[in-house]
C-alpha positions in Angstrom: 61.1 24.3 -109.3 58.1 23.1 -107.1 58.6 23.2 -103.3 57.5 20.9 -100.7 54.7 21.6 -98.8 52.8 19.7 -95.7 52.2 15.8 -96.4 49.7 13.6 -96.4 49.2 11.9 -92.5 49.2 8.6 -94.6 51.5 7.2 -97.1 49.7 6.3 -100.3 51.2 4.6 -102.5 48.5 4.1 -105.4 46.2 6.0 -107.5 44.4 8.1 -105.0 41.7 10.4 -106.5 41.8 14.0 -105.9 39.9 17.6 -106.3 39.0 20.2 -104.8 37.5 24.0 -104.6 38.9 27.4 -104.3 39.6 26.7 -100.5 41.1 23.2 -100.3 41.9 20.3 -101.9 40.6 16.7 -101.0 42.4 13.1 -101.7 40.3 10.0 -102.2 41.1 6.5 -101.2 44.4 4.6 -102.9 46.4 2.3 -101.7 48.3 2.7 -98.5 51.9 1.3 -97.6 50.4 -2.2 -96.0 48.0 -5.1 -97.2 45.8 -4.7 -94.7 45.6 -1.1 -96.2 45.0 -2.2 -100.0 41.8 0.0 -99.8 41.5 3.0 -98.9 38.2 4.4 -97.7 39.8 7.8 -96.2 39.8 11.1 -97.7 42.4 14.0 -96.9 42.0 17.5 -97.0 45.2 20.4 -97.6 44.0 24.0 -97.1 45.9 26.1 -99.7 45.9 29.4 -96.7 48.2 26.6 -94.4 49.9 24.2 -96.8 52.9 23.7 -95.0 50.8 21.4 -92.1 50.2 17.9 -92.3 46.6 17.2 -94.0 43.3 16.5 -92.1 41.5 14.1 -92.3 37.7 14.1 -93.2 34.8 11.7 -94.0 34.8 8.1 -95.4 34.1 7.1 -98.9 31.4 4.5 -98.7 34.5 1.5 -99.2 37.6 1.5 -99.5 38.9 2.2 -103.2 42.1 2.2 -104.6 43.1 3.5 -108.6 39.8 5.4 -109.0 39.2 9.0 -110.3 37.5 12.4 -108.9 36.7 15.5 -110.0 34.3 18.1 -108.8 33.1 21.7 -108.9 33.0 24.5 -105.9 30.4 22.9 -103.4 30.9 19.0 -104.2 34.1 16.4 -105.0 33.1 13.2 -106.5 35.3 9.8 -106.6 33.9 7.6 -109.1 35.5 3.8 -110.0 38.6 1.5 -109.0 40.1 -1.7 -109.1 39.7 -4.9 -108.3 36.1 -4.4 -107.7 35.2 -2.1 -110.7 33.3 0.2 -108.9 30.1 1.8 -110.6 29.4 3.5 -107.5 30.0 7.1 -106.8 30.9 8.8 -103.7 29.9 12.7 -103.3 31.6 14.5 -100.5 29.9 18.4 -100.2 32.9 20.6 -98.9 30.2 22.7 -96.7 29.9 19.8 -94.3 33.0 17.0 -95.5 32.8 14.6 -92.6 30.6 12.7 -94.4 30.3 11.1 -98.1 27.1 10.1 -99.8 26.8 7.2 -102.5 25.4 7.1 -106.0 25.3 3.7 -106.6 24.6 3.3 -109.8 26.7 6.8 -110.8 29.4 4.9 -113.1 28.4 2.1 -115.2 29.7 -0.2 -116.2 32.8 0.4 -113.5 35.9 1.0 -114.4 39.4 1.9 -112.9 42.3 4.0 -113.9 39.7 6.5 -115.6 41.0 10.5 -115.6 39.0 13.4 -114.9 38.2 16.8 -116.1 35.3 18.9 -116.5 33.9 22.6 -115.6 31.4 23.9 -113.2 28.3 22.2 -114.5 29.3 18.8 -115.5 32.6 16.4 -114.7 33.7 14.1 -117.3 34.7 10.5 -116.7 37.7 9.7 -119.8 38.6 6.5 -121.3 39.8 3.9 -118.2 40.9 0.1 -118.1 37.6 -2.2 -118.3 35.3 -4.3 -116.0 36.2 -8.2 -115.8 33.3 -8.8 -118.4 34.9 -6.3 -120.9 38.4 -5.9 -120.4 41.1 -3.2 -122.4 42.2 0.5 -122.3 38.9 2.7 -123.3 38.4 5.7 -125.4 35.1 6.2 -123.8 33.9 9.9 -122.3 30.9 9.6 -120.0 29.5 13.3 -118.1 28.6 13.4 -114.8 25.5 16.8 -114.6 26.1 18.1 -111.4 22.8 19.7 -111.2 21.6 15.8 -111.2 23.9 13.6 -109.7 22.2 10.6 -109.0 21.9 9.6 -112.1 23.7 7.8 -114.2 27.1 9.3 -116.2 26.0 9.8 -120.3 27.6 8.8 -122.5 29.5 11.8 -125.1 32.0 12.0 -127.7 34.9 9.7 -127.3 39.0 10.0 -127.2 40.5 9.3 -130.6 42.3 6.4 -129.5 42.1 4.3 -126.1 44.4 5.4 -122.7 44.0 4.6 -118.9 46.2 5.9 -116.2 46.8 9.3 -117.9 46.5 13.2 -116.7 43.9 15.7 -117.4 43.0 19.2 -116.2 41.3 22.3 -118.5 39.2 25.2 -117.5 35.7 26.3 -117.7 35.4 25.4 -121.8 37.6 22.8 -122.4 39.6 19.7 -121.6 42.8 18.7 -122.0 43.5 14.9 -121.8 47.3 13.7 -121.6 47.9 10.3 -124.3 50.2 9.4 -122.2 49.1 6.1 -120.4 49.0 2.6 -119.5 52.4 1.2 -121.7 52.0 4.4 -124.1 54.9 6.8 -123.7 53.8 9.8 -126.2 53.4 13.3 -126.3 49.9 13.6 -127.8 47.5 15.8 -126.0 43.7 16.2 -126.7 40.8 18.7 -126.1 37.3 17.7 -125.3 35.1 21.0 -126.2 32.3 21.3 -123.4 30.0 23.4 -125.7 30.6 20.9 -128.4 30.8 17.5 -126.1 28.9 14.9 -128.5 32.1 15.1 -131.0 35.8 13.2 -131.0 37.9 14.5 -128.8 40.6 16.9 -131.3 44.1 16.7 -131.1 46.4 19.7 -129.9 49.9 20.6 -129.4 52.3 18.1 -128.4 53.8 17.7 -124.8 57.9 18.9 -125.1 58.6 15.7 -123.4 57.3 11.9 -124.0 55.9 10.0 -121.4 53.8 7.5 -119.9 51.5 8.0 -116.3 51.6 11.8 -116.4 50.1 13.9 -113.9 47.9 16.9 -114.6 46.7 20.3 -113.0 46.5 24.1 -113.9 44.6 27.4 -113.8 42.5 29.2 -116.0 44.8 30.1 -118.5 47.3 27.1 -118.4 48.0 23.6 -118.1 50.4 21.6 -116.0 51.8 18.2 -117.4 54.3 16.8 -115.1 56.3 13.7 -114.2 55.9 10.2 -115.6 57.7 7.5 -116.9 60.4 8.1 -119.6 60.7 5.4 -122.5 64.3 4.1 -120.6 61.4 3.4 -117.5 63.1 6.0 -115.2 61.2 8.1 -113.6 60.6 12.3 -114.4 60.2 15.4 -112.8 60.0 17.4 -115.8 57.2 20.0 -115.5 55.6 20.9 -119.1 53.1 23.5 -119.6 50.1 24.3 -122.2 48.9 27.9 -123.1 45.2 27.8 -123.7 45.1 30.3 -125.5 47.2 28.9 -128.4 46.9 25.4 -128.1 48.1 23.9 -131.1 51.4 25.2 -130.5 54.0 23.0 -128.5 54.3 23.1 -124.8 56.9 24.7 -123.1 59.2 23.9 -120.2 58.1 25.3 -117.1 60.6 23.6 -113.9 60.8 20.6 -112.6 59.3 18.9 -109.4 60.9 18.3 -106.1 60.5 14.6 -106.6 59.8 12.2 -109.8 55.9 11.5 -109.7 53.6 9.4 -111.7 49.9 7.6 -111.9 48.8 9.9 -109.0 46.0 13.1 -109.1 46.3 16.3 -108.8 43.9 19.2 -107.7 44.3 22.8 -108.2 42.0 26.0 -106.9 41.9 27.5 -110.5 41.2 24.7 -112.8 37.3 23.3 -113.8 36.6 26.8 -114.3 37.0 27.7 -110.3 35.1 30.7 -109.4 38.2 33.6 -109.0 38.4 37.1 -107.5 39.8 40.0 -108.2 40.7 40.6 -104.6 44.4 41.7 -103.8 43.8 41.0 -100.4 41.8 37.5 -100.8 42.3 35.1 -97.6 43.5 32.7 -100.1 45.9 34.4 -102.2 45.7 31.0 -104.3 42.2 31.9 -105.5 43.1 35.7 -107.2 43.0 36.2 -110.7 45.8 35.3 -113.1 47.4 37.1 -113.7 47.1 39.4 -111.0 44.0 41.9 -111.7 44.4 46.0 -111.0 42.0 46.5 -108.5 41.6 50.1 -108.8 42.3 53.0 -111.2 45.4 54.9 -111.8 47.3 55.8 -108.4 46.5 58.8 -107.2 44.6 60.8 -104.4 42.6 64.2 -104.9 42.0 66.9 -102.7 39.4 69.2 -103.8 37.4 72.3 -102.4 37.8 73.0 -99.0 37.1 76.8 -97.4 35.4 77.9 -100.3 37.8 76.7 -102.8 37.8 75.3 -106.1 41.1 74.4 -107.1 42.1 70.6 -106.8 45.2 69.0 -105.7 46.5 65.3 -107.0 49.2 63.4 -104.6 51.1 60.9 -106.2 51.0 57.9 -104.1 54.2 56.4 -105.7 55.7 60.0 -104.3 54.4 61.1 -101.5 56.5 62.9 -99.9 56.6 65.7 -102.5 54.2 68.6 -103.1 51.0 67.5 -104.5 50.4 69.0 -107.9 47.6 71.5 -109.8 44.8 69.3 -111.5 41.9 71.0 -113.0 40.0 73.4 -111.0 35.9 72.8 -110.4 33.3 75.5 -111.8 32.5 77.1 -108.5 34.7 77.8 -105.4 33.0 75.8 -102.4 32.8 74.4 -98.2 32.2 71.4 -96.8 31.3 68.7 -100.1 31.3 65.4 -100.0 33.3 63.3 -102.2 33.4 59.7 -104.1 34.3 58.1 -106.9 35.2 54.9 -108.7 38.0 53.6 -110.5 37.6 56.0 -113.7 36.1 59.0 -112.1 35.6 61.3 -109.0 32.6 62.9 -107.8 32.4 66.2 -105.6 28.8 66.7 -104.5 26.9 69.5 -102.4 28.5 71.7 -100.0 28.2 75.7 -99.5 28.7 78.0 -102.3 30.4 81.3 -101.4 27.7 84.2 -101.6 29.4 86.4 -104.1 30.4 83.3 -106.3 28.4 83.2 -109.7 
């Protein structure tokens, strides 16, 4: 089961978007508990090291926004779209420096709200969404935002099979995984956008274990996290369902439940979008290791070689040692005062004196 970690200083109680890097997550705008709070211009930011405290908060969006969408890659977080205004504009907030948000006006057209949001390191993708006043409906629309040029305009790529807005997404560096479940759909359909392959439909893949409607999405490299939602009987769910990307058109699985029932709201993770990882078992951030968890040397075991004109060497077991280290093989001349090194698949003993009389 999920635990509870530090909230948000704010209630919101709408459709806030929200990314992040390998360091922190961000929340964008929504709806807070009040009407003179129907927009929210604020943004939030939880570091993964300290979870447990309250979030901080950090710069502005350019207006308040409530139901719009964000996604991002390691250096930038962008909140695109919204209702009741339909915003085309997009807000960029760079993580180095996030007391301050910069504006693409013209990043989303035509606006839209209730969009979801996927994408990798290079390019975020805008899915489907609820229309502008002048063309109203659920979407199956994909539009790409190219990080390495974001003031332009989102293109447009290969679309969803069939329309959805207010639905859950996440994926990892090469694909995307868009929930079916949303607006007054309750189903179980999941589908993959290919990044290589963008231009195409959108293909379907295994089905969700659970029907729903409003899902909310995250994951890691290797999996993906559908959770929550409305049920058909319009209760609320904390079901938790996850896919393995690696064999996708098999059915999800089960995977706990969440501390509370959740739906319509965003999700950010540090390992999803293709997240840069390390293979650090002592990262700051133990959120941003590999998974699973990656060996970070070779087998474990010290040597003791040479020494006083010797050649024999010695292996200590460090799962054991207190106990007599042990005979390995001996080197090809008896020696004083080498150095050492090595990596994870070999040892090295360099230099030192040879004994006179040794051949």
């Amino acid at each position: 089961q999920t635990v509870t970690k530090g909230n948000l200083p704010l209630e919101i109680n709408e459709c806030h978007g929200g990314t992040g890097n390998t360091s922190y997550g961000y929340t964008f705008g929504g709806r807070g508990p009040s009407p003179s709070n129907n927009r929210l211009s604020s943004t939030y930011r939880v570091e993964y090291a300290n979870d447990t405290a309250l979030a901080s908060e950090k710069g502005s969006l350019s207006s308040g926004r409530r139901i719009n969408s964000s996604v991002g890659n390691a250096n930038y977080g962008y909140a695109g779209g919204g209702y009741d205004n339909n915003f085309s504009a997009m807000d960029r907030l760079d993580y180095s420096n996030d007391t301050i948000a910069t504006t693409n006006s013209d990043g989303l057209t035509p606006g839209r709200f209730s969009y979801n949001c996927t994408g990798n390191q290079s390019y975020g993708y805008f899915i489907a969404g609820y229309g502008s006043p002048a063309s109203p409906g659920e979407k199956s629309t994909v539009n790409r935002l190219d990080y390495s040029n974001d003031s332009a305009a989102t293109s447009p790529k290969g679309p969803l099979p069939s329309s959805a807005f207010n639905f859950g997404a996440t994926g990892n560096a090469n694909y995307g995984y868009v929930d079916r479940g949303g607006g007054d759909n309750y189903s179980s359909r999941i589908y993959r956008i290919d990044y290589a392959n963008d231009t195409a439909t959108a293909v379907q893949k295994g089905p969700l274990w659970y029907e729903a409607q409003n899902r909310v999405a995250t994951g890691s490299g290797t999996t993906g996290y559908f959770a929550g939602g409305f049920s058909p009987s319009g209760t609320g769910l904390i079901s938790n369902s996850g896919i393995d990307y690696s064999n996708d058109t098999a059915n999800s699985t089960y995977r706990g439940a969440l501390v509370i029932g959740c739906s319509s709201g965003f999700n950010f993770s540090s390992r999803e979008h293709g997240l840069p990882q390390t293979t650090s078992a002592r990262s700051v951030n133990p959120a941003t290791q590999l998974e699973p968890p990656a060996q970070v040397g070779g087998p474990a075991y010290g040597y003791v070689a040479a020494g006083d004109y010797e050649y024999r060497v010695s292996r200590i077991d460090f799962a054991n040692d207190t106990a007599t280290a042990t005979p390995r093989g001996s080197l090809n001349s008896s020696r004083s005062r080498a150095g050492g090194t090595g990596n994870t698949s070999y040892g090295y003993v360099t230099g030192g004196v040879i004994q006179p009389n040794d051949s």
